[in-house]
Steps between C-alpha positions, in 0.01 A plus 500: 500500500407127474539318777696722718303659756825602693672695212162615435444723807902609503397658177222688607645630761762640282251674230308612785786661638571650182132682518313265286178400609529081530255202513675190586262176415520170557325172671452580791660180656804556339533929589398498826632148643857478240581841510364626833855576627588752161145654562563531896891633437443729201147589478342506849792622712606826281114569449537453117211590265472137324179355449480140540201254352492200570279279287293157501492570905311252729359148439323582206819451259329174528646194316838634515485425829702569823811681391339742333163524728690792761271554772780712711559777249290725728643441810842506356473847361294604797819439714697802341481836595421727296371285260110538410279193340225517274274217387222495144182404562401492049676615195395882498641517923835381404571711253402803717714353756824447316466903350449588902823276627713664258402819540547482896838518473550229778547148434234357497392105383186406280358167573327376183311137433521293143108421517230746325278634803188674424531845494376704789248754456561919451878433501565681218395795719694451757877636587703226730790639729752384678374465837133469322214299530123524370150426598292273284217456701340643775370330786430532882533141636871354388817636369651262211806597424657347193801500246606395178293210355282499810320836438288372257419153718428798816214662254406140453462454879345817562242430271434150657480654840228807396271237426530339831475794719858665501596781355943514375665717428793423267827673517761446236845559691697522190731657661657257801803689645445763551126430643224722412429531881229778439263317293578181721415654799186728387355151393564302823365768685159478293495058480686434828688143348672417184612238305846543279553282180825466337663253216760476744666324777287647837858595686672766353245631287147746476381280753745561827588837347057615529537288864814731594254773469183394645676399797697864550202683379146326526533208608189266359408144364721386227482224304785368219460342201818483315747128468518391848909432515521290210671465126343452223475244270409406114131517385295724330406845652152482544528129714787643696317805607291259609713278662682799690186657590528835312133497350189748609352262694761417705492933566134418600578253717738710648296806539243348658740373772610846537130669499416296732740578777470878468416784748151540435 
């Protein structure tokens, strides 16, 4: 619908209404930040069935800088009730996720990226659920717990830290609201600390929403590395994951803050 985000989600609350089953997609700066109040007032509040996507999320947009880098999206749709987020860590996981949004029957919003990723081992095998996350590798001495782009810089990380003594394991939490508190807290109880990496602003998103848990549940060492209160800016998106912090070693760093202050 061009470049009418508002009109956009009006519509698709009407055809959802009507029974159809609706995918409303956009940038994700423009859905969630110009036409939060349509999604709030006619999708959210009734409970209607529309799945939102919002694409080219987070800083790496890159050169297009700014206004279309949204780093809020999360915490925006996080703030609804009743509505559920989802995040793609590759190709093959977002496709899976968008079939599992829609069929939910819940409203639900898809955060995509523009940039390729590499694509994460076995997940053509695996089924992703609302409320679902999955185990990529196993591990006894940290929890990392990652979404979207940052999955594949937490195998990175994990990798890094088996050769110097510490064993990860790597959770992708593709599913942010609502948590998968089960596999969260079965890790934290084997690793005792964590680290959480997110492509997004650190209030608001994966990152206060795993510390909401750990501190009513289990509470242990956390770590964050996400954008630390800040907006973006123009570049390309492998120096501004570097300038913002979001790489694998910056996870390492992290988890070995975290290691070290655990119950031993």
């Amino acid at each position: 619908m061009g470049v009418a985000e508002q009109n956009m989600v009006l519509a698709a609350a009407g055809l959802a209404l009507s029974g159809k089953p609706v995918v409303a997609c956009s940038l994700a700066a423009f859905l969630t930040g110009r036409a939060f109040d349509q999604i709030r007032s006619c999708v959210a509040i009734p409970g209607i069935p529309v799945t939102l996507v919002g694409t080219h999320a987070g800083i790496t947009v890159g050169e297009d800088g700014v206004t279309h880098q949204m780093t809020e999206d999360v915490a925006l749709m996080r703030s609804l009730p009743g509505m559920s987020v989802m995040t793609a860590a590759d190709a093959v996981s977002a496709g899976k996720i968008l079939e599992s949004a829609v069929a939910s029957g819940r409203p639900v919003y898809v955060r995509l990226g523009r940039e390729p990723v590499p694509e994460i081992p076995d997940t053509a095998r695996e089924s992703f659920t609302v409320g679902g996350g999955r185990l990529l590798v196993e591990g006894d001495g940290i929890t990392i717990c990652a979404t979207g782009i940052m999955v594949s810089e937490a195998m990175l990380a994990a990798e890094v830290l088996a050769r110097q003594g510490v064993s990860a394991e790597v959770i992708d939490c593709y599913s942010i609201k609502p948590l998968p508190e089960q596999v969260l807290l079965a890790s934290f109880r084997r690793t005792g600390c964590c680290v959480v990496a997110e492509e997004h602003n650190r209030i608001g998103g994966l990152c206060e929403a795993v510390a909401g848990l750990v501190s009513a549940r289990f509470p242990i060492p956390m770590r964050f590395v996400a954008i630390d209160d800040r907006y973006g800016q123009s570049g390309s998106p492998r120096e501004l994951q570097e300038y913002y912090g979001l790489t694998s070693g910056e996870i390492v760093g992290a988890a070995i803050q975290a290691w070290a202050l655990r119950r031993r």
